[in-house]
N, C-alpha and C positions, 0 to 999 in steps of 0.2 A: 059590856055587862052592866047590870044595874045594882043598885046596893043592895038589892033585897037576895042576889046571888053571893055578891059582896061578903054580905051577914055571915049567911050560911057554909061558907067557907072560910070562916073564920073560928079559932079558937076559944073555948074563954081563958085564957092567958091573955091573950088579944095579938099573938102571932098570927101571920096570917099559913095557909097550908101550903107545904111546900111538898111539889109528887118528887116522887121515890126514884133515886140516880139511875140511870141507864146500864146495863150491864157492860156496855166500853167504858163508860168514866169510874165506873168503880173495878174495872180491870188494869184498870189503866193509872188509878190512883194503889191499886197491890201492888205493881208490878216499880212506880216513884216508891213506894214504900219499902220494897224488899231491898233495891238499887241502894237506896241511903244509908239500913242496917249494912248491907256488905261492908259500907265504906265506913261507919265505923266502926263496925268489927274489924275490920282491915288497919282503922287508925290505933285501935285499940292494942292489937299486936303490936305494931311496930313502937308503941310507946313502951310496952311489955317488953320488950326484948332490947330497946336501948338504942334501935335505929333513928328516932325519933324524941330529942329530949325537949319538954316541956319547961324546964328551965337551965335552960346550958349556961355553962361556966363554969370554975371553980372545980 
């Protein structure tokens, strides 16, 4: 490419354009994302109920 297409894809912020995620990587970035809440909803319980203490001792 040349700069003159360069230009023209460019922002005035002066980001350059970035195209719009594929529907696998943003299925696929829901699906890391649901996995993590389970786990800590999952951590959250078990700190809740005393299987899991945060600062033990005493």
């Amino acid at each position: 490419m040349n700069d003159e297409d360069d230009e023209r894809r460019g922002r005035p912020d002066g980001h350059r354009y970035e195209a719009p995620e594929s529907d696998e990587s943003r299925v696929s970035k829901e699906w890391v994302y649901a996995v993590l809440g389970i786990i800590v909803l999952g951590l959250m319980v078990l700190i809740a109920t005393g299987k899991v203490q945060i600062f033990p001792g005493g």
